[in-house]
C-alpha positions as CSV (number, residue, x, y, z in Angstrom):
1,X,0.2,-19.1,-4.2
2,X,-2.5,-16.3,-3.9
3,X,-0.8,-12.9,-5.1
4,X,-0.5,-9.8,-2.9
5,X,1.1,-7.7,-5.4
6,X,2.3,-8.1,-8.6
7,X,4.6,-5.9,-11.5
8,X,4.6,-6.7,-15.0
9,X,7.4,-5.0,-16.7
10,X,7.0,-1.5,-15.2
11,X,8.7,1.3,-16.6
12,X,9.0,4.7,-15.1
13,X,10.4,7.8,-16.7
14,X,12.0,11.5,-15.5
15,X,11.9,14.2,-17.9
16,X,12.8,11.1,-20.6
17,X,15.4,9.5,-18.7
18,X,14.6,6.1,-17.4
19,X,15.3,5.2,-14.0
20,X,12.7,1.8,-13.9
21,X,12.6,0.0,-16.9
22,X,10.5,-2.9,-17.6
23,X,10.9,-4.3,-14.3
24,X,8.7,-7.1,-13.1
25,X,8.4,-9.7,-10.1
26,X,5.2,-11.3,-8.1
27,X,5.3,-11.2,-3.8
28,X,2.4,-13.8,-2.9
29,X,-0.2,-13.2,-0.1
30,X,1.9,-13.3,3.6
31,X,5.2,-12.7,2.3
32,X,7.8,-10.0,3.1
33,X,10.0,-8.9,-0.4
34,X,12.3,-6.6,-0.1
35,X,14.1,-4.4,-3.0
36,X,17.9,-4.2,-2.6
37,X,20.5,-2.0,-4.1
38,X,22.6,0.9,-4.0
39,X,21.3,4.8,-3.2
40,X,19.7,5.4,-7.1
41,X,19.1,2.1,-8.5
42,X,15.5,2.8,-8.4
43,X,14.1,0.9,-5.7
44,X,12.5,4.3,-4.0
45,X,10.8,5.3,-7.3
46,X,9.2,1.1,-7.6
47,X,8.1,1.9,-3.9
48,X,6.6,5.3,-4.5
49,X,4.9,3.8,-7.9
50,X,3.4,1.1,-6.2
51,X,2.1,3.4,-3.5
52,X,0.7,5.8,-6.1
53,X,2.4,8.6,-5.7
54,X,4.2,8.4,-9.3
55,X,2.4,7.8,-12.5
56,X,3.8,4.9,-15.1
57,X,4.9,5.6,-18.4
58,X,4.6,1.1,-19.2
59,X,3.3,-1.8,-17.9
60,X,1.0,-2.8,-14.8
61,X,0.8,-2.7,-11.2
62,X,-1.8,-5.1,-9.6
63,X,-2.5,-5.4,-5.9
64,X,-4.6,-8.2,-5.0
65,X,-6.0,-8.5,-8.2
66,X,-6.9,-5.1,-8.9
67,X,-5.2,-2.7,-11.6
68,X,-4.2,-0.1,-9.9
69,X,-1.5,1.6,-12.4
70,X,-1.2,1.3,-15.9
71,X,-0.1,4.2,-18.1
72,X,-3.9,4.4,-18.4
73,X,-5.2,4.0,-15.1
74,X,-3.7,5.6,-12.2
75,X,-5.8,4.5,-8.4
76,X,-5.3,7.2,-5.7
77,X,-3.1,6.0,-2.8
78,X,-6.3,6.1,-0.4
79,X,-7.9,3.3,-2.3
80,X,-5.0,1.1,-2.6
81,X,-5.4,-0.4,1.2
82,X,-1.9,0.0,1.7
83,X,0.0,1.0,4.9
84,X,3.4,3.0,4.5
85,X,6.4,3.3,6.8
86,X,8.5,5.9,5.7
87,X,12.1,6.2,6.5
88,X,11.4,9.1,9.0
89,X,8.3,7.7,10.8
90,X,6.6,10.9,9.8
91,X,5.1,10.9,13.3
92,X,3.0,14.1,14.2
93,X,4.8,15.7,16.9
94,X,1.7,17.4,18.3
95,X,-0.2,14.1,19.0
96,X,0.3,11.4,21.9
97,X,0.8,8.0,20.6
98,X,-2.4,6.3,20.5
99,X,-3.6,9.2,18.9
100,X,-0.8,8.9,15.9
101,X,-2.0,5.5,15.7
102,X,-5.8,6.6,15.3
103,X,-5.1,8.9,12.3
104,X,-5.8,6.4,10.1
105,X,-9.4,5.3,11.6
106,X,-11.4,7.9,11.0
107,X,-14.0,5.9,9.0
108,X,-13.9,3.7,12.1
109,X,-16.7,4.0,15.1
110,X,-15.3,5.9,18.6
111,X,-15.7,2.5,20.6
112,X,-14.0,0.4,17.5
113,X,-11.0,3.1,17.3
114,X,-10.3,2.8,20.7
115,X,-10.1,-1.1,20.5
116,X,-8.0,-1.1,17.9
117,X,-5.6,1.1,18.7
118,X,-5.5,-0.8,22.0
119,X,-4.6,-4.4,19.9
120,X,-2.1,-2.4,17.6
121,X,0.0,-1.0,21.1
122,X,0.1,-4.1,22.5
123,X,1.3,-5.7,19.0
124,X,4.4,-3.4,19.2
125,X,4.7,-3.7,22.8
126,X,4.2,0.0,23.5
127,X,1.2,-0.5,25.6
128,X,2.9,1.8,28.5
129,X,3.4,4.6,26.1
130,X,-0.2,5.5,25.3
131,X,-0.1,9.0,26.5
132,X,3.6,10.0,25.6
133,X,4.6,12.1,22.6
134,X,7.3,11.0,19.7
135,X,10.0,13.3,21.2
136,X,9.5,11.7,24.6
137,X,10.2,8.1,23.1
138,X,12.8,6.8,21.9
139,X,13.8,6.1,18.0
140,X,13.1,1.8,18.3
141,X,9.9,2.5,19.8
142,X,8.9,5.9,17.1
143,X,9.8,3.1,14.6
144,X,6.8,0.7,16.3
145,X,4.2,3.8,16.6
146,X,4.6,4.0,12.6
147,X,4.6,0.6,12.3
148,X,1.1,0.3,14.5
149,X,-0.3,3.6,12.8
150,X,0.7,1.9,9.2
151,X,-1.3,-1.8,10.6
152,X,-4.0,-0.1,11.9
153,X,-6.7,0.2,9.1
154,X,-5.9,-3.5,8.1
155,X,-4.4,-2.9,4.8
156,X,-3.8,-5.1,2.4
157,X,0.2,-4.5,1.7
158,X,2.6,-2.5,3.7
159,X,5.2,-0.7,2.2
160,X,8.5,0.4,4.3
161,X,11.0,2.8,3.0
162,X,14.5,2.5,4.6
163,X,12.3,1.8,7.8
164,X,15.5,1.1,10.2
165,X,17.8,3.8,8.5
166,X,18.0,6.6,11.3
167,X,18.9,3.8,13.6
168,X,22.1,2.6,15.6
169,X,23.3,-1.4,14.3
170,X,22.2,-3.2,17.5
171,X,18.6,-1.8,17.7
172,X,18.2,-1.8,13.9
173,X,19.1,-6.1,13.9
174,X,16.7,-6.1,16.9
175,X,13.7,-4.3,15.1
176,X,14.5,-6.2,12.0
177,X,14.0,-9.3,13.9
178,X,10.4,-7.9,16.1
179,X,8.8,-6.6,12.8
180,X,9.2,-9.5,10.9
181,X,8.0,-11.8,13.5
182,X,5.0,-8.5,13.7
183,X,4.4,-9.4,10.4
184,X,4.3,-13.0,10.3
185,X,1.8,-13.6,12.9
186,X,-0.9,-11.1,11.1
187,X,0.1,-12.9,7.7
188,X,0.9,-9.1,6.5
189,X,2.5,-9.2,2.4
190,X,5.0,-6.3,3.1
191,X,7.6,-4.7,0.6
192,X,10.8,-3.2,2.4
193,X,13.2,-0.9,0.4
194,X,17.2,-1.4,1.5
195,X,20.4,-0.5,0.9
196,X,21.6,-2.9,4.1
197,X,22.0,-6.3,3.2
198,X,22.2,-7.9,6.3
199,X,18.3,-5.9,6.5
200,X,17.1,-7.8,3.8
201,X,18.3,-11.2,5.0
202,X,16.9,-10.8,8.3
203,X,13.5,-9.0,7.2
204,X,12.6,-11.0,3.9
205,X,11.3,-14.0,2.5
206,X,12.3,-13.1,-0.9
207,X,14.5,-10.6,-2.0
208,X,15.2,-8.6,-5.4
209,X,18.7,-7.1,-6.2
210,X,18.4,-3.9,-8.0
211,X,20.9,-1.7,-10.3
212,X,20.1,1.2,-12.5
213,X,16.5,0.5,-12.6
214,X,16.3,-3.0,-13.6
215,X,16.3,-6.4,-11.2
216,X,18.7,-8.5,-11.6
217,X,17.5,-11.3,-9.7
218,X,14.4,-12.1,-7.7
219,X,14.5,-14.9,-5.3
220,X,15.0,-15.9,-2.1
221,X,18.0,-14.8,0.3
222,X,19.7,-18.0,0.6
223,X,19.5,-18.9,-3.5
């Protein structure tokens, strides 16, 4: 199995309380992980380390095959090819769809943004919506525009954070359903943070159960 992302005991620190501590798993290229526990087991924090917006006080982070924290080496976000859904879409209000999903594209061509903001509106199914603004949509499909915005430069790992949170039951099982089909057909390695169980079982291929900052088992939903 070719590795999309891997951990090695991680440990992250707050003012010299740990809230990650020595934490460690491997998702392999295609696969969709997800991080389950309760509001402060730590999940977040793991998310926002891999991401690089938090330093590590132990171990390594390695996305496809590339150090990219240690507590010596720290890679900006921007050059870890990773897309990120956070859990309120953190849509800009003052720009139509397409162009939300465009933001990301600036070190694409004109002609080549245009095309591929095209594929990603038809891989959410929001073709009609080009021209619309978030408020004028509703929450499912703001949830696809940051999903498509997220695709669009072709990372290499996609992170989602609570992603289906701010939703009601029936469209949240729904969307849990769409994105991971989304996902498997671009053979996407995606990391989704939970508290929802029933989430994590519809979303991932593997799943680790989190409490106070350490897993406490990673493996797949039926085992």
């Amino acid at each position: 199995m070719v590795t999309a992302l891997e951990l090695n005991m991680v440990s992250k620190a707050y003012d010299g309380t740990c809230v990650v501590e020595a934490l460690s798993f491997e998702l392999g290229k295609g696969q969709i992980g997800c991080l389950l526990g309760e509001s402060g087991c730590g999940k977040t924090t793991v998310l926002r380390c891999i991401a690089g917006f938090e330093a590590i006080q132990a171990g390594t982070i390695t996305i496809n095959e590339t150090v990219v924290s240690s507590p010596s080496t720290m890679l900006s976000p921007e050059r870890r090819r990773l897309g990120m859904v956070f859990q309120d879409y953190a849509l800009f209000p003052h720009l139509a769809i397409a162009k939300n999903i465009a933001f990301g594209l600036y070190r694409f061509e004109e002609n080549e943004r245009a095309v591929r903001v095209s594929e990603m509106l038809d891989l959410v199914g929001l073709a009609s919506q080009t021209n619309k603004y978030p408020h004028e949509i509703s929450g499912g499909q703001q949830q696809r525009v940051a999903l498509a915005r997220a695709l669009a430069p072709n990372p290499d790992l996609l992170l989602m954070d609570e992603p289906f949170s701010n939703l009601d039951v029936a469209l949240r099982e729904r969307l849990c359903i769409d994105i991971r089909n989304i996902l498997k057909e671009l053979d996407m390695s995606a990391l989704l943070v939970t508290h929802n169980q029933h989430e994590a079982f519809a979303m991932a291929d593997v799943i680790g159960v989190m409490r106070t900052g350490a897993l406490e088992q990673w493996d797949t939903a039926y085992n």
